[in-house]
LOTI-368679 format. One line per 3 residues: number of its first residue (from 1); their letters; for each residue y negated, x, z of N, C-alpha, C. Coordinates in Angstrom, 1 decimal, always signed. Atoms other than C-alpha are relative to their C-alpha. Layout:
<rs>
NUM> A> Y:X:Z:Y:X:Z:Y:X:Z  ... .
</rs>
This chain:
<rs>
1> XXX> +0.9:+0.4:+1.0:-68.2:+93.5:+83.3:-0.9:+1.2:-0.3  +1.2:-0.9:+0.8:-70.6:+95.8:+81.2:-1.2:-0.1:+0.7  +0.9:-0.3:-0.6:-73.6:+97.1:+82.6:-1.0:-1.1:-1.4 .
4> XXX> +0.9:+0.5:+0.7:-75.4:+95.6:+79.4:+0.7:-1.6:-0.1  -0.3:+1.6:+0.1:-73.5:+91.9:+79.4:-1.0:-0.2:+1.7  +1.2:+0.5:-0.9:-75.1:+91.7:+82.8:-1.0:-0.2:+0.0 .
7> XXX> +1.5:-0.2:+0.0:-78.4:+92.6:+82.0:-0.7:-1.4:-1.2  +0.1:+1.1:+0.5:-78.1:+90.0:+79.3:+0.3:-1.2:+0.3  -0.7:+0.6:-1.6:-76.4:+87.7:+82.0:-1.6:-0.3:+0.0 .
10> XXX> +1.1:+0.2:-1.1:-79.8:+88.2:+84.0:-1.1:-0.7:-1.2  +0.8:+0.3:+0.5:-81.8:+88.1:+81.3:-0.3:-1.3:-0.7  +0.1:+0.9:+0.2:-81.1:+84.8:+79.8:+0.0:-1.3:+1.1 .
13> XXX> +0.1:+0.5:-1.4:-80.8:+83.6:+83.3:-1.3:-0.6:+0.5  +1.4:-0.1:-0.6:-84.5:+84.4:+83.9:-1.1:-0.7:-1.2  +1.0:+0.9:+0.8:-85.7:+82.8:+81.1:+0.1:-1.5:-0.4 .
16> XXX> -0.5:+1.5:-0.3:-83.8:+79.6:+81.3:-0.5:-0.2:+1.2  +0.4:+0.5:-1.4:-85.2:+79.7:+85.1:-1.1:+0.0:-0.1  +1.5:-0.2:+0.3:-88.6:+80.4:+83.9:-0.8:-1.3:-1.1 .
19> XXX> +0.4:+1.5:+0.8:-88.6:+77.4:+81.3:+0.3:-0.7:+1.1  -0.2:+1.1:-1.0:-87.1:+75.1:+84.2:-1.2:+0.0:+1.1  +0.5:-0.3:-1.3:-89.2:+76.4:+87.1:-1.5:+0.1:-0.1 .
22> XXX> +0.9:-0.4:+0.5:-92.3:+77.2:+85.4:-0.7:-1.6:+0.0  +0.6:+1.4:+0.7:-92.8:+73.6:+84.0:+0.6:-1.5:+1.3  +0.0:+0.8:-0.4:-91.7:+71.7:+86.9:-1.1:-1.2:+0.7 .
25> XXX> +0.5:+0.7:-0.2:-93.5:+68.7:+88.2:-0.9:+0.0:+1.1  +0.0:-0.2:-1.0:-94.0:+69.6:+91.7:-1.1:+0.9:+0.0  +1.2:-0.9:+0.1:-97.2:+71.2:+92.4:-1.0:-0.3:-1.1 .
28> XXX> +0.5:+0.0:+1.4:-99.5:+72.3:+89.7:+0.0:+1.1:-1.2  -0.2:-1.4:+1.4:-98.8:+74.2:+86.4:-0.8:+0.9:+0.3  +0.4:-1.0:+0.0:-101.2:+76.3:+86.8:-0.1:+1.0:+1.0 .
31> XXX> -0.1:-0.7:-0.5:-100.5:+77.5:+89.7:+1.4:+0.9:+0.7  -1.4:-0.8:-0.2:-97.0:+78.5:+89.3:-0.2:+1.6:-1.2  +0.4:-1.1:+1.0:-98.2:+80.4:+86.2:-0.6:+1.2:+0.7 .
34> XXX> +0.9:-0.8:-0.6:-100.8:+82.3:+88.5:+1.0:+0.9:+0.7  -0.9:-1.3:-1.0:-98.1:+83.0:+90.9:+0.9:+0.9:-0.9  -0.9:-0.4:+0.8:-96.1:+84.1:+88.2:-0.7:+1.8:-0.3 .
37> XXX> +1.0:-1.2:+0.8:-99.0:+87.0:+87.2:-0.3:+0.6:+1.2  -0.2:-0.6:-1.2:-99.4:+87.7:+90.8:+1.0:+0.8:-0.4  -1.2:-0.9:-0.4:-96.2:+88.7:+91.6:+0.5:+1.0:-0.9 .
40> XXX> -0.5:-1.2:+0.9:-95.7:+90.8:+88.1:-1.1:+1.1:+0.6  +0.7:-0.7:-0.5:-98.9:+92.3:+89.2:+0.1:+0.9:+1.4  -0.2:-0.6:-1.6:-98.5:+93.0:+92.7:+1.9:+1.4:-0.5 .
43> XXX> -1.4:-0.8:+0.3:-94.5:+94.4:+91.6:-0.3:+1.2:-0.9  -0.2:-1.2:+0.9:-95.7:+96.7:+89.2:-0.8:+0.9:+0.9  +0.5:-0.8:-1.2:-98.0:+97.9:+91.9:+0.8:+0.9:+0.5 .
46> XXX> -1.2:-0.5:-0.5:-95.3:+98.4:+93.8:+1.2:+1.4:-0.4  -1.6:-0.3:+1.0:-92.4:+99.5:+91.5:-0.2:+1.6:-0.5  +0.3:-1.4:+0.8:-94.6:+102.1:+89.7:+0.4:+1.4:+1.1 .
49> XXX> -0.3:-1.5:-0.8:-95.1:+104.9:+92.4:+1.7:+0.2:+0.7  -1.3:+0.0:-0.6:-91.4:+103.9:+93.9:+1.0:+0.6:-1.1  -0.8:-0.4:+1.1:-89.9:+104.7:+90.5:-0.5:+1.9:-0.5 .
52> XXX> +0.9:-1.0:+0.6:-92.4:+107.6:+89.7:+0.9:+1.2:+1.3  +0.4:-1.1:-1.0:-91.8:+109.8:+93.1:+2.0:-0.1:+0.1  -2.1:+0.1:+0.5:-86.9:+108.6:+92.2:+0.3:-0.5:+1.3 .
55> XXX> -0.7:+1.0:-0.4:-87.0:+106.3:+95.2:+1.3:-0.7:-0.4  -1.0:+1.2:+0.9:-85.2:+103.5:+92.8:-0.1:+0.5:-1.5  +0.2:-0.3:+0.8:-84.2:+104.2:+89.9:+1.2:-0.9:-1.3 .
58> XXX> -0.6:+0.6:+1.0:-83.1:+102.1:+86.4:+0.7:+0.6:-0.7  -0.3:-0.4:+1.5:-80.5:+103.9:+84.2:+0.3:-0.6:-1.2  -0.7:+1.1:+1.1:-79.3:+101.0:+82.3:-0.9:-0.9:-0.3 .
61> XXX> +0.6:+1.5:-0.1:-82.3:+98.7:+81.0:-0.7:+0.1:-1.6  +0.5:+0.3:+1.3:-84.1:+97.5:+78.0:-1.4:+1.2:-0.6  +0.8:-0.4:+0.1:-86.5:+99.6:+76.3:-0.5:+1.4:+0.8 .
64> XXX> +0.7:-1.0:-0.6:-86.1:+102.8:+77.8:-0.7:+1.3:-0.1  +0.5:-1.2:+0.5:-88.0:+105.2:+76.0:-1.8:-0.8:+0.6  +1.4:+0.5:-0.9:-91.3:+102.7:+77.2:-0.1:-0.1:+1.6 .
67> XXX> -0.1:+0.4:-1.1:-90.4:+101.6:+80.5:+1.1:+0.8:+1.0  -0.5:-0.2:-0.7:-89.3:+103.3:+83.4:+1.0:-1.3:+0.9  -0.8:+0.5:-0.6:-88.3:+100.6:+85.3:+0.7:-1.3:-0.9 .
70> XXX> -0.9:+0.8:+1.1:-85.9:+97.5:+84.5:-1.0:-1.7:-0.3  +1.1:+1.1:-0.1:-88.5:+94.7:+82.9:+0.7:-1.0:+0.5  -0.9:+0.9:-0.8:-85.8:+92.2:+83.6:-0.9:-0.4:+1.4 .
73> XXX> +0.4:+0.5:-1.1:-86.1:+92.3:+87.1:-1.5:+0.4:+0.8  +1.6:-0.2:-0.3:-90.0:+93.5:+87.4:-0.9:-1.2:-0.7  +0.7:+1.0:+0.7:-91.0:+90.6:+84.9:+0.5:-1.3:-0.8 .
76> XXX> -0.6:+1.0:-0.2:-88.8:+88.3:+84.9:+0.6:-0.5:+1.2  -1.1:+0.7:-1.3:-86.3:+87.7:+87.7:-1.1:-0.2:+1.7  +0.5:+0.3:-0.9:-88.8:+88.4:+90.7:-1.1:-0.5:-0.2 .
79> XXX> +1.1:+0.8:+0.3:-92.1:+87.0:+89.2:+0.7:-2.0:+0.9  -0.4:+1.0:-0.4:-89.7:+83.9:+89.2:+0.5:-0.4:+0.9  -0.3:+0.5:-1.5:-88.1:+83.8:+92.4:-1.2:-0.3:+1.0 .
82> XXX> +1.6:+0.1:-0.9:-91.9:+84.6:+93.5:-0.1:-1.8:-0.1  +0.1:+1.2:+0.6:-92.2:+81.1:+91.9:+0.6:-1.1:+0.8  -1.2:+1.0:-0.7:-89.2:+79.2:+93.2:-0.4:+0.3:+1.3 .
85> XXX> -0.2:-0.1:-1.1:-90.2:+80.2:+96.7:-1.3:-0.8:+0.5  +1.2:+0.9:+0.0:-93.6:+78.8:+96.6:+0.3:-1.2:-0.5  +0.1:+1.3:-0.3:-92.5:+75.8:+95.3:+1.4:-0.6:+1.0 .
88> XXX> -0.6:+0.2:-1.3:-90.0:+75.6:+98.1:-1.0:+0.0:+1.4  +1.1:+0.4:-1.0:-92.9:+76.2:+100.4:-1.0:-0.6:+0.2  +1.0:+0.5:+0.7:-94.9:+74.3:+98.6:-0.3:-1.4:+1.4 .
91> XXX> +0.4:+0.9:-1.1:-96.9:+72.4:+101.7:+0.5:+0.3:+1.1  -0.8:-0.1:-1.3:-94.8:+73.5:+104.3:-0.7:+1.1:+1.1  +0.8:-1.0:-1.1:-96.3:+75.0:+107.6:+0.2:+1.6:+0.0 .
94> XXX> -0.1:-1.0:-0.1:-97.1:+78.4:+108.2:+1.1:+0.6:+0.8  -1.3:-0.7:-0.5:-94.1:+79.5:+110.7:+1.0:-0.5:-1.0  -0.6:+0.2:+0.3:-91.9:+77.9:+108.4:+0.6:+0.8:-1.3 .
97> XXX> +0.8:-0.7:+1.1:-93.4:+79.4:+105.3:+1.0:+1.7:+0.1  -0.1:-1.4:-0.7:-92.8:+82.7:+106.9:+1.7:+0.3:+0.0  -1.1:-0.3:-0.8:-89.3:+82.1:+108.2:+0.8:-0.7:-1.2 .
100> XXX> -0.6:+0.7:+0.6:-88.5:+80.4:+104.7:+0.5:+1.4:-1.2  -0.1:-1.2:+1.0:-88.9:+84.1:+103.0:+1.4:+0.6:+0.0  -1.2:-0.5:+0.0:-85.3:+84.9:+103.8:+1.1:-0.4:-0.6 .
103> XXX> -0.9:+0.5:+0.4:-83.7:+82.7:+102.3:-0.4:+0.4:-1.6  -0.1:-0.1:+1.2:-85.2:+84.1:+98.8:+0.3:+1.4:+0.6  -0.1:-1.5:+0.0:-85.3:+87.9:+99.8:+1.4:+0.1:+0.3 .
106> XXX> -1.3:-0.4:-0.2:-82.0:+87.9:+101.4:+1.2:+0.2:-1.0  -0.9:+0.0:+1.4:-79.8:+86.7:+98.4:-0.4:+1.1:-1.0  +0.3:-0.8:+0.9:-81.9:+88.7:+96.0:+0.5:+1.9:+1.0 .
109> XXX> -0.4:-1.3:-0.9:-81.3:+91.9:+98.3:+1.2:+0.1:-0.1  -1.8:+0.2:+0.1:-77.4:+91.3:+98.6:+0.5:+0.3:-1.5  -0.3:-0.1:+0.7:-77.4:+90.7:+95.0:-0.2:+1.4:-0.8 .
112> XXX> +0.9:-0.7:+0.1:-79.6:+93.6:+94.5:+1.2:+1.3:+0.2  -1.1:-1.1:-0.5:-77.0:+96.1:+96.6:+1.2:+0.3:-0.7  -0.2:+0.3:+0.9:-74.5:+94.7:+94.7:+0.3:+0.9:-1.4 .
115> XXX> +0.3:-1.3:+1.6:-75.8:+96.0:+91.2:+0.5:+1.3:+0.5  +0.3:-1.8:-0.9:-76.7:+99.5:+93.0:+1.6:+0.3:+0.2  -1.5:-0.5:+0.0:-72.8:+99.9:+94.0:+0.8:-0.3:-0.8 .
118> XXX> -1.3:+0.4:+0.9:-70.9:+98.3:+91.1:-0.4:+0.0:-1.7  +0.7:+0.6:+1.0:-73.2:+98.4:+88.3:-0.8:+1.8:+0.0  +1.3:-0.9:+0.0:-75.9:+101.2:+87.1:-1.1:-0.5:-0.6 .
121> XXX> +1.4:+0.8:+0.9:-78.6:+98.8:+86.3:-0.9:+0.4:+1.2  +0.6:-0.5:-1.3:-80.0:+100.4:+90.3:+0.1:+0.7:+0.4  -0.4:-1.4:-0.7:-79.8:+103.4:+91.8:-0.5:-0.1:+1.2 .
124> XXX> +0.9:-0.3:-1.1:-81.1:+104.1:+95.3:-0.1:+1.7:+0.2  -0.1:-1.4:+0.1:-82.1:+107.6:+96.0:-1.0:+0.4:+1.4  +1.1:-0.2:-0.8:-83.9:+109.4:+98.8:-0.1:-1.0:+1.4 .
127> XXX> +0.1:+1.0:-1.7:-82.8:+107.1:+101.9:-0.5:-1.6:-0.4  +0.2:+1.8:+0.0:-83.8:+103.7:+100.1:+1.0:-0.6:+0.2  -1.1:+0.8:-0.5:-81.6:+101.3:+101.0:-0.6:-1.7:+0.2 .
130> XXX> -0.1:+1.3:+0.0:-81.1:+97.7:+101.2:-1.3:-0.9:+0.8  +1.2:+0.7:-1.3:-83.7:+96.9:+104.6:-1.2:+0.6:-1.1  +1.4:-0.2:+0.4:-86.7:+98.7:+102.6:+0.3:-1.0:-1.3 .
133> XXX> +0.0:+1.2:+1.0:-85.6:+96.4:+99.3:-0.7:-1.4:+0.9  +0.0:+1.7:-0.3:-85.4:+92.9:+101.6:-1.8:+0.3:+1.0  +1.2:-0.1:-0.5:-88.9:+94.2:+103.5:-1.0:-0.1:-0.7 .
136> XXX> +0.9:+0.0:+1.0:-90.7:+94.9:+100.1:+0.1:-1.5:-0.7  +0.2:+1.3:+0.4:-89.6:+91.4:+98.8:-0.3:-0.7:+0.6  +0.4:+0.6:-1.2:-90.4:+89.8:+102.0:-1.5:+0.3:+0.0 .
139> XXX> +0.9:-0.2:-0.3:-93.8:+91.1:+102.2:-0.8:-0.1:-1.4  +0.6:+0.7:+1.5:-94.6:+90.8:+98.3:+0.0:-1.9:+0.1  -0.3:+1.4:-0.2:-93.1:+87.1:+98.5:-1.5:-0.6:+0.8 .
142> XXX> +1.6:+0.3:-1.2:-95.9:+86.8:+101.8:-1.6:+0.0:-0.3  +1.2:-0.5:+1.1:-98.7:+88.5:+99.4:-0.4:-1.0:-0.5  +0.3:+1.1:+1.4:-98.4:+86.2:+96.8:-0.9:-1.3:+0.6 .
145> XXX> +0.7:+1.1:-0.5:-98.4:+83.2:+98.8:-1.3:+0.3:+0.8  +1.3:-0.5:-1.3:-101.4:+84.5:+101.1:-1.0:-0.1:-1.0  +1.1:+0.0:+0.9:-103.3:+85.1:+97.7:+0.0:-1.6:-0.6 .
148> XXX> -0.3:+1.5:+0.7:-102.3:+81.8:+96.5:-0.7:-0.8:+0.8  +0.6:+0.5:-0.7:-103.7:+80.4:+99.7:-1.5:-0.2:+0.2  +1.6:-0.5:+0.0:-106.7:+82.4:+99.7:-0.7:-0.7:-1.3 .
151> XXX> +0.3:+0.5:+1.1:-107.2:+80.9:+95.9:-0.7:-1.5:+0.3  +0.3:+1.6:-0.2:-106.9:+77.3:+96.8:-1.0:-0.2:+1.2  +1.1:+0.5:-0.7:-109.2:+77.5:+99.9:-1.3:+0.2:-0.8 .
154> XXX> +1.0:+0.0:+0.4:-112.0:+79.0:+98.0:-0.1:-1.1:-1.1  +0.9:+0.7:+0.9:-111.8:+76.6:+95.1:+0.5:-1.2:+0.6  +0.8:+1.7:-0.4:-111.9:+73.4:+97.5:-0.7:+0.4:+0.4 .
157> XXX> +1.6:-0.7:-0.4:-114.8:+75.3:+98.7:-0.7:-0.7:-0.5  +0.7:+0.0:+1.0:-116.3:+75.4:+95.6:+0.1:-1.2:-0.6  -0.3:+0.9:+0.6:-114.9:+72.4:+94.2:-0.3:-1.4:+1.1 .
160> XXX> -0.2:+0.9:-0.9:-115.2:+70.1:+97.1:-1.0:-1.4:-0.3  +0.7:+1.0:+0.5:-116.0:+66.6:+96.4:-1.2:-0.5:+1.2  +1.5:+0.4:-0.7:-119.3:+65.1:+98.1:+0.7:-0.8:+1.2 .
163> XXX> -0.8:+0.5:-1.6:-118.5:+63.7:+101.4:-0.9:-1.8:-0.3  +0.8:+1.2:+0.2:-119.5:+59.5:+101.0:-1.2:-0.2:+0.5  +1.3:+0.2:+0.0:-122.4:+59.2:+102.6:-1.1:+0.7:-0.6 .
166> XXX> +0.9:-0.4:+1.0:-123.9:+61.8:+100.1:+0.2:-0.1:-1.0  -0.1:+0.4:+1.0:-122.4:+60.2:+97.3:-1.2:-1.4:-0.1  +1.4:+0.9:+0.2:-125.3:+57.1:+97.9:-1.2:+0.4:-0.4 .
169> XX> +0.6:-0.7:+0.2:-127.6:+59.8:+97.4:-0.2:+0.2:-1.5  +0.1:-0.5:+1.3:-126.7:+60.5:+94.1:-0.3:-0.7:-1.0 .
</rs>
C-alpha cells in the first residue's frame, strides 16, 4: 500500500474515532475534549525538540512545507487514543490505571514500528527505537490522566456542595 493511502487510511480513521469517542456517553464531554487538548499539548511539547534535534522523523505527511512533524499522528491519532484510554480508565483504581497503559501504548508502539520499517510515514534515527516510543506514550498517557485528576480534585474543591447540616443554615 502507498505511503499516502495510509496516511489517508489513518486519517479518516482518526476522525471517525474522534466523532465516536469524543461524543460518547460515558463520562463527561467536556472532559474528554480537555483531555483531547492535553494530550495535543503535552505531544507537541514532546515531539517538537525530538523532531527538531532528527531523533524521529516524518518524510511522508500532510502539509510539509508547515509542519515538521506528521499532524495525523500528533493531532489526531494520539490526542484520541489519549482519550479512549481514559475513558477505559475511567474510575478504575490507581494500580490498575497504571498497569491499564499498556494495553494502549503497546499496540500503538507495534503499529508505530510497523510504519517505521514498511512505510516512510517514521523514521527512527540516532538510537530511537521502539522502548523510548512505548515509554514516551506510557508516560504522556500517565501525564494526561494525572492532570485530569489534578483538575477534577481541585474543582470538587471549589465546587463542593455544602455538607447537610450547613445547608439548614442557609
Amino acid at each position: 500500500m502507498k505511503d499516502r493511502t495510509i496516511l489517508n487510511l489513518l486519517t479518516m480513521f482518526g476522525i471517525g474515532g474522534s466523532i465516536f469517542f469524543l461524543t460518547r456517553k460515558k463520562g463527561d464531554l467536556k472532559d474528554w475534549f480537555l483531555i483531547y487538548f492535553i494530550k495535543t499539548l503535552v505531544s507537541t511539547v514532546f515531539d517538537g525538540p525530538v523532531i527538531k534535534t532528527k531523533y524521529l522523523e516524518y518524510p511522508h505527511r500532510y502539509l510539509p512545507k508547515f509542519f515538521d512533524s506528521n499532524i495525523v499522528f500528533l493531532y489526531i491519532l494520539f490526542p484520541l487514543s489519549c482519550v479512549m484510554y481514559n475513558q477505559f480508565t475511567y474510575k478504575m483504581k490507581p494500580i490498575k490505571t497504571i498497569l491499564s497503559v499498556i494495553l494502549f501504548s503497546g499496540p500503538m508502539t507495534l503499529f508505530e514500528n510497523w510504519l517505521e520499517k514498511n512505510t516512510n510515514l517514521v523514521k527512527y534515527h540516532k538510537g530511537w527505537n521502539g522502548y523510548i516510543t512505548f515509554a514516551v506514550l506510557s508516560s504522556t498517557f500517565l501525564l494526561v490522566k494525572g492532570c485530569m485528576e489534578g483538575i477534577c480534585f481541585l474543582d470538587n474543591k471549589i465546587h463542593k456542595p455544602p455538607h447537610p447540616a450547613e445547608r439548614k443554615n442557609l
